[in-house]
TORMARVO-418256 format. One record per residue (C-alpha): x, y, z. Coordinates in steps of 0.5 Angstrom, whole numbers, plus 500, padded with zeros to 3 digits. Each point is the difference from the previous one (the first is absolute). Example, Ala and Ser with C-alpha at 12.3 -4.5 7.8 and 13.67 -1.06 7.14 Angstrom:
525491516 502507498 
//
This chain:
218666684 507500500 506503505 502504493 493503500 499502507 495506500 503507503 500501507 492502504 500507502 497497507 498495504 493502503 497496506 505496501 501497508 506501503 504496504 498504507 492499498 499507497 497501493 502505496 503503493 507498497 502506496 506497496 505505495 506499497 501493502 499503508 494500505 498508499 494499505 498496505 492503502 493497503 496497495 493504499 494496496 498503494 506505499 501501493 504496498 507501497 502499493 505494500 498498507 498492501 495498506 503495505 493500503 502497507 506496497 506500505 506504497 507499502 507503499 503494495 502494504 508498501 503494499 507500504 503494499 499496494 505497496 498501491 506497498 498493503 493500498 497495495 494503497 500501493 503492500 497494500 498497506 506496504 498496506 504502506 506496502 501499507 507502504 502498507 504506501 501508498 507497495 497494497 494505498 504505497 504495496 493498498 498507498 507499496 498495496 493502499 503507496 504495496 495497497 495506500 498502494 496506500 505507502 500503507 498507497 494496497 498496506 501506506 495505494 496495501 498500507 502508500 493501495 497495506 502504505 497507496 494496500 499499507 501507502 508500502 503506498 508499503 504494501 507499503 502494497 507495501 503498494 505495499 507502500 505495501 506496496 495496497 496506496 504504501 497507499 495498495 495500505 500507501 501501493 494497498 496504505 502506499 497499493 494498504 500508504 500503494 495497498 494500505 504507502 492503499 497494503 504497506 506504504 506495501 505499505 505496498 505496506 506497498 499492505 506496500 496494499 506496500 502504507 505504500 508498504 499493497 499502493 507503497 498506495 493501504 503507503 502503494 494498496 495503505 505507500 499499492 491499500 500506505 505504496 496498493 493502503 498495507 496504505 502497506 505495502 498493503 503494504 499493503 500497507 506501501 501495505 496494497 502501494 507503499 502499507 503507500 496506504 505504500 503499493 494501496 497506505 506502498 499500493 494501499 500507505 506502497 497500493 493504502 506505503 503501494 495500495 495503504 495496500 495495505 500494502 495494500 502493503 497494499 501497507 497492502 504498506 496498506 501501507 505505504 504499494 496504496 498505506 508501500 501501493 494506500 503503506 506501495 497502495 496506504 507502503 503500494 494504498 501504504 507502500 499502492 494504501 496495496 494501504 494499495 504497495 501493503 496494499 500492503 495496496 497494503 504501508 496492502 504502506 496505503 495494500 503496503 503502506 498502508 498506501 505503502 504499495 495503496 500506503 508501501 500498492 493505499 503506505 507500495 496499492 497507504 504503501 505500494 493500495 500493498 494498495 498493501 496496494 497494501 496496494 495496506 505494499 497494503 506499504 502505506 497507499 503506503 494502505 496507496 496503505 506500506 505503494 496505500 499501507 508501500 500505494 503494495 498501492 496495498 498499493 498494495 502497494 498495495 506496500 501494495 494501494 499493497 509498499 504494502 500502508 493499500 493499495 496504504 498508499 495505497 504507501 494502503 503504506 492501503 500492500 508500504 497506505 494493501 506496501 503503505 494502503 499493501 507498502 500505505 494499503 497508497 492500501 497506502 498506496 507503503 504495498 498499494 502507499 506499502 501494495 498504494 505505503 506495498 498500493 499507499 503506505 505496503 502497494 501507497 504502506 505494500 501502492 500507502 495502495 499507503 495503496 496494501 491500502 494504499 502507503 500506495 507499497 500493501 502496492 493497498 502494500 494497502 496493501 491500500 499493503 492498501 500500508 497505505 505501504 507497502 499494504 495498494 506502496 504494503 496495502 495500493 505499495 496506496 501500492 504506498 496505497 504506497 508501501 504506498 508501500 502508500 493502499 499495493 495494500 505494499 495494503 497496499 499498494 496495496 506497497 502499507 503493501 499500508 495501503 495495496 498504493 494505501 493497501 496500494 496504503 503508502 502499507 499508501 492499499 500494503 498499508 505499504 498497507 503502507 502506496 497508500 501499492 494496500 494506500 505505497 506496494 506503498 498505494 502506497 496507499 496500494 506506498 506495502 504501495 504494503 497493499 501495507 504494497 496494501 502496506 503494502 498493503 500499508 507500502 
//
């Protein structure tokens, strides 16, 4: 089955498992959760309804930090090329692009139809824009938004790559992207990589000012050298009333710093409501559980997907909640919960998606996957079973190029293991009038 011939959206989701254990009856209308009751055996079953049987049902994963521009799927495999430093692996980003032959529009489609398949339903994604590409980047993806409008929400943020006061021009291409259609406004180590704190914060917060808009900085820089920098930008958070709106990816510094220095940092991202997003990197990690014990926003994020930065990624966000859940030393069911919170809940709320879950009222945007529960969900790798997008089926599908094709048997009668599903498949009622799409291969 085709993207193109995606059946209509259910009228209900019946006997799904909700994250906080219940079972119970999603009522869907107009691309809306309508209802949220028990589920009581043998009701009468409603026309166009789907039966989850005990399937986990989840509001869409989110993705937020990925960078759809710099993405390789959809091109021929080429082997990674080490780099000592951030500069030498930026220049090597360049000369990879100048030889690449596939278009940016049709690499960063590629791994957007990967993500719809494995349940992502929103993505904040970087893109490129520097003397270099120019906004060619932010073009091509804004094609991409439009296209999978019906499928994916997009954030776009306009990252200055190639940094921002060492780059002449930079300024004013980032005021030129947020004006043509960027969402956010982005940075980079502005002490390791431009040597500047002030100029750029000054830059990139001025731009945010004026054109209303959040911020979202990639940050790398180590130590009380990075921690200085985040107390800036929480204060300058704060003196703009850009709480909510702020975010710092990666802040390798709040794992490597004394505990001290980690509370004075924490107490001040707080304060001023400062996101922190981290992708489990296999250096410093900023310290999840302790974050949150301060109040700080943690949420997650796949990173680099198969690019010249590294040949590593899947785009599965349930996959990056293991990986940090491994990083950070998560093991019991309570903190599994909190893995799967930073690619679901706390994702949402980073990208401000306020009508984002499974309350009434919430968009049914939402993902079945063949688990019991949400710990389950985090540490099985579970396939995807059903995904909907404003309450419309858009994955996965057959003709999806990831996960592996669908078994030539249909999973959907097929047992699964470790899975509620196994005495009870995905099936819809004999008055379904909406077909359940085949699923896809384990994730």
């Amino acid at each position: 089955m085709s993207e193109a011939s995606a059946p209509p959206g259910p009228t209900a989701l019946l006997g799904a498992t909700l994250p906080d254990g219940r079972t119970a009856d999603v009522h869907l209308r107009e691309g809306r959760v309508s209802a949220v009751e028990p589920h009581v055996p043998d009701r009468p079953v409603p026309p166009g309804a789907l039966h989850l049987g005990g399937a986990l049902l989840l509001p869409a994963l989110v993705d937020g930090h990925a960078h759809l521009d710099k993405t390789l799927l959809g091109a021929p495999w080429r082997p990674h090329r080490a780099t000592a430093t951030l500069r030498e692996q930026i220049a090597a980003e360049r000369d990879s692009r100048r030889t690449e032959e596939v278009p940016v529009a049709e690499r960063a489609a590629a791994l957007a139809r990967r993500m719809v398949a494995l349940g992502t339903g929103h993505v904040r994604s970087h893109v490129d824009v520097d003397p270099d590409t120019g906004l060619d980047h932010l073009h091509a993806l804004l094609d991409v938004r439009e296209e999978f409008r019906d499928r994916l929400g997009i954030q776009l943020v306009a990252f200055p790559q190639s940094g921002v006061v060492t780059a002449p021009g930079v300024a004013e291409l980032l005021d030129a992207a947020l004006a043509d259609g960027a969402d956010l406004v982005g940075g980079l180590d502005p002490v390791g990589f431009d040597g500047d704190a002030a100029g750029q914060l000054d830059t990139v917060f001025g731009l945010a000012e004026r054109h209303g808009k959040g911020v979202d900085l990639h940050l790398h820089d180590g130590g009380e050298t990075g921690t200085a920098q985040l107390r800036d930008i929480a204060a300058r958070t704060a003196a703009l009333g850009l709480g909510g709106r702020v975010a710092v990816s990666h802040a390798y510094a709040l794992g490597d710093v004394d505990d001290a220095e980690l509370d004075r940092t924490a107490t001040a991202l707080a304060a001023a409501g400062v996101a922190i997003m981290t992708n489990g990197p296999s250096g410093p990690v900023p310290p999840v559980l302790r974050l949150r014990e301060h109040g700080v926003r943690v949420f997650a994020g796949s990173d680099n997907v198969r690019d010249t930065w590294w040949p590593y990624g899947t785009a599965d966000m349930l996959e990056r909640a293991t990986i940090i859940g491994l990083r950070t030393g998560l093991m019991t069911d309570p903190e599994l919960s909190v893995a799967a919170s930073l690619v679901t809940g706390e994702a949402a709320a980073a990208l401000g998606l306020t009508d984002y879950g499974l309350a009434p009222g919430a968009r049914a945007d939402l993902v079945a996957v063949a688990a019991g529960s949400v710990p389950e969900a985090v540490a099985a790798h579970p396939r995807r079973l059903l995904v909907l997008h404003a309450g419309l089926v858009v994955g996965p599908f057959a003709d999806d190029t990831h996960p592996t094709l669908v078994p030539s048997a249909p999973v959907l009668s097929s047992p699964l293991s470790s899975s509620p599903l196994s005495s009870s498949p995905l099936s819809s009622s004999p008055v379904s009038s909406a077909p359940v799409p085949p699923a896809g291969g384990t994730a």
